[in-house]
Structures are given as C-alpha cells and as structure tokens.
N, C-alpha and C positions, 0 to 999 in steps of 0.2 A: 585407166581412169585416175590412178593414182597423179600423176603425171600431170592430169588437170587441173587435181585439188589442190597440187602445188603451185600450179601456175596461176592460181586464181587469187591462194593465198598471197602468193606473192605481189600479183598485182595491187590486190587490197593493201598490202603492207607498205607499197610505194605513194599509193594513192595519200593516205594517212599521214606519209612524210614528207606528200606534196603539201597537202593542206596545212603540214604544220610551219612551213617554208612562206606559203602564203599568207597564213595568219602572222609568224613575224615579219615579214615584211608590211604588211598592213599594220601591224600597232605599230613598228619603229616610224612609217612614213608620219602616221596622224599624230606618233608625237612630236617627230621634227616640224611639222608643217601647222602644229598649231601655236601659234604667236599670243606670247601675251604682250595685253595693253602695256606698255613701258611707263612710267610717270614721269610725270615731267618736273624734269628737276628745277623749274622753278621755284616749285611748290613751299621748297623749303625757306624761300625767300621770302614770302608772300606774307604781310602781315603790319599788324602798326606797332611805329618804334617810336622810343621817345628818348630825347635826351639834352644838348642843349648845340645852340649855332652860334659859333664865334665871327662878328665881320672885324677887319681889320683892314680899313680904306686911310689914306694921310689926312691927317687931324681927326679922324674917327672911328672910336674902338667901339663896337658894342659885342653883348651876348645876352642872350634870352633863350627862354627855354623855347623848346622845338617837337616837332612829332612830325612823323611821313606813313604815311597809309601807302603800301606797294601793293601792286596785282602784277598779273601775267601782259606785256603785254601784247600786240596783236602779231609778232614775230616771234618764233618759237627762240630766239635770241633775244626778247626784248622785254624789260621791265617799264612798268607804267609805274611813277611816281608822284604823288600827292602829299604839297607841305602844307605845316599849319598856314593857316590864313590865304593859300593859293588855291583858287577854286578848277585850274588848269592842270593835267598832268605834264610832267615832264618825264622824255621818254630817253630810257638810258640801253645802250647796248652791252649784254651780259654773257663774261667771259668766264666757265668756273663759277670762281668765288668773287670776284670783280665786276665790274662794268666803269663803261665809261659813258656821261651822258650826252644829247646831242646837244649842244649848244642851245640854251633856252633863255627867254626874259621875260620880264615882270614889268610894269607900268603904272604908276598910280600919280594921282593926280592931289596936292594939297589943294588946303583952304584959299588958296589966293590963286587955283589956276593954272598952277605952272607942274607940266606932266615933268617925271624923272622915268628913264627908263633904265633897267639894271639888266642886263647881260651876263651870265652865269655858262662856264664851264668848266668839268669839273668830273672826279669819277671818286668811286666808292669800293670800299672792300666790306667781306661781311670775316667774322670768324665766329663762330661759337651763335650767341643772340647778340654778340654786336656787328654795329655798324658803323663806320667810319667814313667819312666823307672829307672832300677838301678838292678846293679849284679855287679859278680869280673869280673878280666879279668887276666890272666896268661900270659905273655910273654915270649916266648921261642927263643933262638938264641946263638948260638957258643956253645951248652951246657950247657949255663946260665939260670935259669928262676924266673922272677920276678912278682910277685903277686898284684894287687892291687882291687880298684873297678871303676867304668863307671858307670855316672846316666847321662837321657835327660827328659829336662822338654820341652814339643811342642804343638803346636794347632795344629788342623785341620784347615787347608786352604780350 
C-alpha cells in the first residue's frame, strides 16, 4: 500500500509540474501574441507651422509671411498639406524626417481676366519644430513662362 501512496504522490507531483509548464507556456504565448497599437509616426509631424516663403522668379523677388496646416495623409507614407491662402491640399510623400511633394499648382485669375498658373515642386525636411522647404516653381500666363525657385523656413506652433 505503501508503494501506491507513492505512486500517487508522485503522479500528483508531475501533474503540478505539468500545469506549471502549461501556465508558462500560456502567459509567454498571450504576451508575445498580444500586439500593441504602434503610432503612427506621423503624428509628430502633424500640426500648424508658421514662418515665412521666399519666391525668387527673374525680375521677381518676393517674401511674405506663411503658415501650412499638415495632417496625415490617406497613405500611411503620405502627408496632406495646407498653405496660407490655398484652400487645396497638397500631397507630399514622407521619408523619415523628409518628404518630397507631388508635383502640384495653384491658378488664380487677376482683375483683367488673365489666369497664371504656377507649378510648384519641391520637398521639405523637419528637425526639431522646424520646418524647411524649397523647390522651383514655373509660372505660366498669356503663353509666357517663367521659372524660378520657393523656400519656407517655419515652426510648429
């Protein structure tokens, strides 16, 4: 009888260090197998910046101040950009800390009727809360078109 007690102990004793074999294999799986949400590192990008935009076309220097509202956009590589006075985004492909935008233009029409249209390309870096930008920009009007470049140096506000 003796001989049983043992064996029963002992089975109990394996049984115990079954279960404990299976409880860590059950917590290691749930915690490799549970995933967290990652953020998306846009995030950091995403906000309004202000600063100023220098155009420099032949016979025409300007600068004025500037502001760009960015969001995410509909590509998990892709930023949606909004400048002052452009009621349009333009969509820039985001590398890192860079991107580069797709080719985009702007249209307006003066007092006397005659549309220009300007042609903008062009990419940007961030570091810190600024933002740097710079490309050409082609102006088109009556048939004529004139070539130069656009940079904006801005913070994040």
């Amino acid at each position: 009888m003796m001989y049983c007690g043992k064996k029963w102990l002992s089975l109990l004793l394996e049984t115990i260090k079954m279960a404990k074999v299976i409880l860590v294999v059950f917590v290691l799986f749930c915690f490799f197998s549970c995933t967290k949400e990652s953020q998306d590192y846009r995030d950091q990008y995403t906000g309004i910046y202000r600063g100023v935009v220098i155009f420099d076309l032949p016979g025409w220097h300007h600068s004025r101040e500037n502001s760009a509202f960015i969001i995410k956009g509909a590509r998990s590589n892709e930023l949606a950009i909004q400048t002052l006075g452009i009621s349009s985004y333009s969509i820039a492909v985001l590398s890192n800390s860079s991107y580069i935008y797709y080719p985009f233009q702007i249209s307006s029409t003066d007092n006397c009727g005659v549309t220009s249209i300007a042609v903008y390309r062009g990419k940007g870096i961030f570091s810190g809360d600024s933002l740097c930008e710079r490309g050409t920009i082609t102006v088109s009007s009556n048939g004529v078109s004139e070539s130069g470049v656009w940079e904006t140096k801005m913070k994040k506000q």
